[in-house]
C-alpha positions as CSV (number, residue, x, y, z in Angstrom):
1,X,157.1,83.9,16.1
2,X,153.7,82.2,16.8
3,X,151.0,85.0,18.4
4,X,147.3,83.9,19.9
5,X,145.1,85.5,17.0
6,X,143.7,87.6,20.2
7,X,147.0,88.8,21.4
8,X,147.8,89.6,17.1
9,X,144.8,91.3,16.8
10,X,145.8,93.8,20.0
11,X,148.6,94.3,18.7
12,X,147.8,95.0,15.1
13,X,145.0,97.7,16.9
14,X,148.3,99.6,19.1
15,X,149.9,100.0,15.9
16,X,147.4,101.2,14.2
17,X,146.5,103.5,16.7
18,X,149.5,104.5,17.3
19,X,150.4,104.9,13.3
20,X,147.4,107.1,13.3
21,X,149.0,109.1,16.4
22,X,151.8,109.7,14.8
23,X,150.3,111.3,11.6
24,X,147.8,113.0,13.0
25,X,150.7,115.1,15.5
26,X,152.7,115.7,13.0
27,X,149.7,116.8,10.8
28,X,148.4,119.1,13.7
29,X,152.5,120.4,13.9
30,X,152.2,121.4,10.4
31,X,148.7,123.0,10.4
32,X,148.2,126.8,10.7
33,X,145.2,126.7,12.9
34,X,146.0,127.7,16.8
35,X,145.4,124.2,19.1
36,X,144.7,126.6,21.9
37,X,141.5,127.9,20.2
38,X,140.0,124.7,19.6
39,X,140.9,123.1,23.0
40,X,139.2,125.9,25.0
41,X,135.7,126.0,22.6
42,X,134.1,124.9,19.9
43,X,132.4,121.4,19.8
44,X,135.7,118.9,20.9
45,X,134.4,117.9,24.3
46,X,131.5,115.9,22.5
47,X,134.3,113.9,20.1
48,X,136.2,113.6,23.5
49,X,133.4,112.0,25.0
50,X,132.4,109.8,22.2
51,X,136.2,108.2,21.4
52,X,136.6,107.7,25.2
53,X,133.0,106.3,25.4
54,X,133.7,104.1,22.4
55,X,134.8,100.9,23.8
56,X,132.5,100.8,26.9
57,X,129.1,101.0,24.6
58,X,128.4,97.3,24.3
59,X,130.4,96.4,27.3
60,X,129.7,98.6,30.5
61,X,132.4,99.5,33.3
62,X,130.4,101.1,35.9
63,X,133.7,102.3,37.8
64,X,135.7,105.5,37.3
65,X,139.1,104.2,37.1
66,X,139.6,103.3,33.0
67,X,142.3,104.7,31.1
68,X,140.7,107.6,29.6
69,X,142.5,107.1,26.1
70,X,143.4,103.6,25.1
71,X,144.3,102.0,21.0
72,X,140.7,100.0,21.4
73,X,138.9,103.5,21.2
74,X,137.6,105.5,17.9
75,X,135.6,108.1,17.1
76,X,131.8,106.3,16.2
77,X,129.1,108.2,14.7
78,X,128.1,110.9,17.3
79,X,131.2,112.4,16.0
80,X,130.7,111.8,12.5
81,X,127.2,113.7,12.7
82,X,128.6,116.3,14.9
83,X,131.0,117.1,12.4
84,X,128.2,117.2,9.5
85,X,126.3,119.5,11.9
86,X,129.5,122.1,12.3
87,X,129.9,121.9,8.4
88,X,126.4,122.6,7.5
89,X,126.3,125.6,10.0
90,X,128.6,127.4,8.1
91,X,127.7,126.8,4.8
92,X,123.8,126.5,4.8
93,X,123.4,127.8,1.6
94,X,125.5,125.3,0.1
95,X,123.1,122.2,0.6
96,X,120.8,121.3,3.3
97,X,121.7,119.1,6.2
98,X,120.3,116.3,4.7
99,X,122.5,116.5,2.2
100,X,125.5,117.3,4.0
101,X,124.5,114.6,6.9
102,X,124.3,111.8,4.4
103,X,127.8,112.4,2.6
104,X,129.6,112.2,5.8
105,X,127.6,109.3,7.1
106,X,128.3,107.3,4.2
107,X,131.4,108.6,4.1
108,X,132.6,107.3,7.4
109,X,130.4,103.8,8.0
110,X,130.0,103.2,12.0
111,X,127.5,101.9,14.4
112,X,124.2,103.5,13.2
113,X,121.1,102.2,14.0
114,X,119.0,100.3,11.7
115,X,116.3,103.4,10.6
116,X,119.2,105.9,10.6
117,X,121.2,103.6,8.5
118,X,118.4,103.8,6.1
119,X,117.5,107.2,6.1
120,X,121.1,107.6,5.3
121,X,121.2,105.3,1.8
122,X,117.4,106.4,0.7
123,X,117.8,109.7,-0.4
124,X,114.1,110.2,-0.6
125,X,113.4,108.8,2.8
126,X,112.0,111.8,5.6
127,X,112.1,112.0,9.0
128,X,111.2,108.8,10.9
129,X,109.5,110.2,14.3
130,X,112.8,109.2,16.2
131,X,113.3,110.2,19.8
132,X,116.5,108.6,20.1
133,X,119.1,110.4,21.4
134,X,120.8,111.1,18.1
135,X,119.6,114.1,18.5
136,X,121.1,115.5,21.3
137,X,124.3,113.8,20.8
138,X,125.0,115.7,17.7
139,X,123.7,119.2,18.4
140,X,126.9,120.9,20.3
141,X,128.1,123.3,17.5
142,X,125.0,124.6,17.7
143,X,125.1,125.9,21.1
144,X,128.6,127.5,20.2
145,X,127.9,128.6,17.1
146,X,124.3,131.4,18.1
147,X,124.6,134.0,20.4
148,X,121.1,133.9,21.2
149,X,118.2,131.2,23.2
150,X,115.8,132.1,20.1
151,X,118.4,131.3,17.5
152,X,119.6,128.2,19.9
153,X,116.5,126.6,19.2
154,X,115.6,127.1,15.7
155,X,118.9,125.9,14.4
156,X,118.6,123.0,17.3
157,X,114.8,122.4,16.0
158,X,116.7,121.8,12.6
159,X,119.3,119.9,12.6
160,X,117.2,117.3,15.0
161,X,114.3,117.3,12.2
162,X,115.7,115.8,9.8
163,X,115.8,112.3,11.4
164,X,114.4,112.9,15.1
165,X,111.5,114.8,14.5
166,X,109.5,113.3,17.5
167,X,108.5,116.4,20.2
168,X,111.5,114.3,22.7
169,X,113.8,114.1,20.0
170,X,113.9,118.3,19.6
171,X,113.4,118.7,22.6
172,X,116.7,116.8,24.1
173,X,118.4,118.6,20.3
174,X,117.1,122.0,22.1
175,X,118.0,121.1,25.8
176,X,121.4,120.3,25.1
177,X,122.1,123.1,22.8
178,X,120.7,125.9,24.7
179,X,122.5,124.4,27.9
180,X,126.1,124.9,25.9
181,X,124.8,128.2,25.4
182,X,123.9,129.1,28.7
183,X,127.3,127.6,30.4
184,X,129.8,129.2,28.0
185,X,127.6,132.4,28.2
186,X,128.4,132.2,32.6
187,X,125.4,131.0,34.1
188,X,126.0,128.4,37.3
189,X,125.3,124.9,37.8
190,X,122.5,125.5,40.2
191,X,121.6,127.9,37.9
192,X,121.4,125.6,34.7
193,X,119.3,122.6,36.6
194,X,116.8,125.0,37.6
195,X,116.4,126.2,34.1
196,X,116.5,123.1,32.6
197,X,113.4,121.1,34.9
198,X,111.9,124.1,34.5
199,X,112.0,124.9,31.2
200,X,112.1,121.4,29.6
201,X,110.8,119.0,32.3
202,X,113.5,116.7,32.7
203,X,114.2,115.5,36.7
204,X,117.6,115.9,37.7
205,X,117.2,114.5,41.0
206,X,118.8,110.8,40.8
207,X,122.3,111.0,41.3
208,X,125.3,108.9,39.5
209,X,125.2,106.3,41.8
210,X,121.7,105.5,42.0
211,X,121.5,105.4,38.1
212,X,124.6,103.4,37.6
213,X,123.0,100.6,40.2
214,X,120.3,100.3,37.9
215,X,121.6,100.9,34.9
216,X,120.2,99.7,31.1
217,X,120.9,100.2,28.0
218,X,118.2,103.3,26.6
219,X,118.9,105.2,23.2
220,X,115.9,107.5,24.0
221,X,116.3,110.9,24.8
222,X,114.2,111.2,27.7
223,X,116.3,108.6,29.4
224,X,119.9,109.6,28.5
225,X,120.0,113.1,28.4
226,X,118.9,113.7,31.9
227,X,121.5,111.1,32.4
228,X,123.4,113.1,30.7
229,X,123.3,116.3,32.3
230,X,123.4,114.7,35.8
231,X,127.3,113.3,35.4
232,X,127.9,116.8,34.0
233,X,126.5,118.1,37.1
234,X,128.3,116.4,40.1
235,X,131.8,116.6,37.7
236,X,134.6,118.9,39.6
237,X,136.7,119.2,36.0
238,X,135.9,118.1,32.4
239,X,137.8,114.6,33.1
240,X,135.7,113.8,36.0
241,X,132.5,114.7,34.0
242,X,133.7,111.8,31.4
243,X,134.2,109.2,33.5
244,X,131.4,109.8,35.7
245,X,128.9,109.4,32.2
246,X,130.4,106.8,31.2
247,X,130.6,104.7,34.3
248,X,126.8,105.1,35.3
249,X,126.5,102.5,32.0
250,X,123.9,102.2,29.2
251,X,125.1,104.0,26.1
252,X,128.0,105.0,26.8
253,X,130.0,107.0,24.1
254,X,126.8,109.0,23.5
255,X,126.1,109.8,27.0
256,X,129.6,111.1,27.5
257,X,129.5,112.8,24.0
258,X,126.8,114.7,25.6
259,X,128.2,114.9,29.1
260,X,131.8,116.5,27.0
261,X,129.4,119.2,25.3
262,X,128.4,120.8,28.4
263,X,131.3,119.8,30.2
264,X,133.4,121.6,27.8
265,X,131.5,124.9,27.5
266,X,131.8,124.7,31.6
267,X,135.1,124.0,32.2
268,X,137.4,124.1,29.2
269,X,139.6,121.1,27.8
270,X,143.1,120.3,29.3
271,X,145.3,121.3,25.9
272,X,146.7,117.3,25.8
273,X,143.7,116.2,26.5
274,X,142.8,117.6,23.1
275,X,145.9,117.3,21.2
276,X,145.2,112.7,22.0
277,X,141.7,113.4,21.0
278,X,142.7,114.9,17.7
279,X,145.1,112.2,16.7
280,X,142.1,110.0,16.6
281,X,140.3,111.8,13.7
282,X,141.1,112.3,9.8
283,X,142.4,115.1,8.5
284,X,138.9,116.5,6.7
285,X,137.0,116.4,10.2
286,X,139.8,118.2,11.7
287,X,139.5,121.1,9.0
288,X,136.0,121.0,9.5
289,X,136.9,121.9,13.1
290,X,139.4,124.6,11.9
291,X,136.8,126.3,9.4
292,X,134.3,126.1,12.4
293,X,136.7,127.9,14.8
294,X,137.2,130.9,12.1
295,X,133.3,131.4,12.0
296,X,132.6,130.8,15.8
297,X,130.4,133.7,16.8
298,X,129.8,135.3,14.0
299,X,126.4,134.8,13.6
């Protein structure tokens, strides 16, 4: 049988994905951990976010209507970073973030950009003065893990500083993190926008549509996570709040990664909705998620 090398390569991805599917089920079947726990909290509307986002990052669709799970989708490296985050928060004493950021970046090689990619194979290489929104993308167990607006921050401040130690960089790190907070803790949409322009400056005016006409592609902070915060803002559910970030363009799977944190603390994730999300990861990031759902709270 004689396939078009495009048509053999889709079909070599379905089986792969769905080999992956497969293991990762009956993996999650097998584990001891409660899916109802990490479905309702935790940090798994960002990975959400960033494997649905996946495949529209280089190549926009600035409609609603995708299928939200698809074989061409993977987690890229807002979820690898957001898992470093989660593991360092529990075991800060081990090693510092640094430390723990680089082992699971070069771990798991993705789609990093040029001075991160660096800063992740020099081991005596600081902070780079990045506003990018790495930041902010990676910075959701933070908001789950502190009870508190002060504590928020400092750990926010921290985990931005070792790469994105421009003032925008913490500042989207801090934005996001405290806004996690905030939602899970009860306060109201309305609520949340005031706080946010009025604490941190961004303008939350523009809506979806206005943005998705003239949409770019912008890694910087003070562009995507206003962006950011706005599709979480005119979402009804936590699908809707995915699809509307990633069809107003630009970066995608990192907009929605930080469209799923808030979105998640809001609303919850649908149970399948994280039981197909799961089957995309490896086995260690999923323990890291279990170890981080023991210690949720805590501190």
């Amino acid at each position: 049988m004689n396939l078009e090398p495009k048509l053999l390569k889709k079909c070599i991805s379905y089986l792969e994905w769905l080999l992956s599917f497969i293991f990762s089920y009956d993996l999650l079947s097998n584990c001891t951990f409660d899916i109802d726990s990490i479905k309702k909290r935790r940090m798994i509307g960002a990975i959400i976010g960033d494997i649905v986002g996946s495949r529209f990052e280089f190549n926009n669709y600035l409609k609603t209507d995708f299928k939200f799970f698809h074989p061409d989708c993977q987690f890229t490296d807002d979820t690898i970073c957001t898992v470093a985050v989660a593991d360092w928060l529990m075991n800060p004493q081990k090693q510092s973030l640094s430390k723990t950021m680089r082992q699971w970046c070069k771990k798991y090689p993705s789609s990093y950009g040029d001075r991160f990619r660096r800063w992740i194979q020099d081991e005596e290489m600081e902070a780079y003065n990045s506003y990018g929104n790495g930041s902010a993308m990676r910075v959701s167990p933070v908001g789950w893990y502190f009870n508190s607006i002060f504590d928020v921050c400092e750990a926010a401040k921290a985990s931005a500083s070792i790469t994105h130690n421009h003032p925008e960089g913490i500042k989207g790190a801090q934005c996001i993190a405290t806004s996690i907070l905030l939602l899970r803790q009860g306060m109201s949409k309305q609520e949340l926008k005031m706080y946010i322009e009025t604490t941190y400056g961004y303008m939350l005016d523009l809506k979806c549509s206005w943005i998705r006409t003239h949409s770019r592609f912008d890694e910087t902070c003070q562009v995507t996570v206003p962006q950011a915060i706005t599709a979480f803002l005119e979402s009804t559910d936590f699908e809707t709040a995915i699809r509307l970030a990633i069809s107003i363009g630009g970066d995608s799977d990192t907009i929605a990664a930080i469209t799923g944190s808030m979105a998640e603390a809001f609303y919850g994730v649908p149970e399948d909705m994280a039981r197909e999300a799961l089957a995309y990861l490896p086995a260690d990031m999923i323990e890291v998620m279990r170890q981080f759902n023991d210690h949720y709270g805590r501190v």
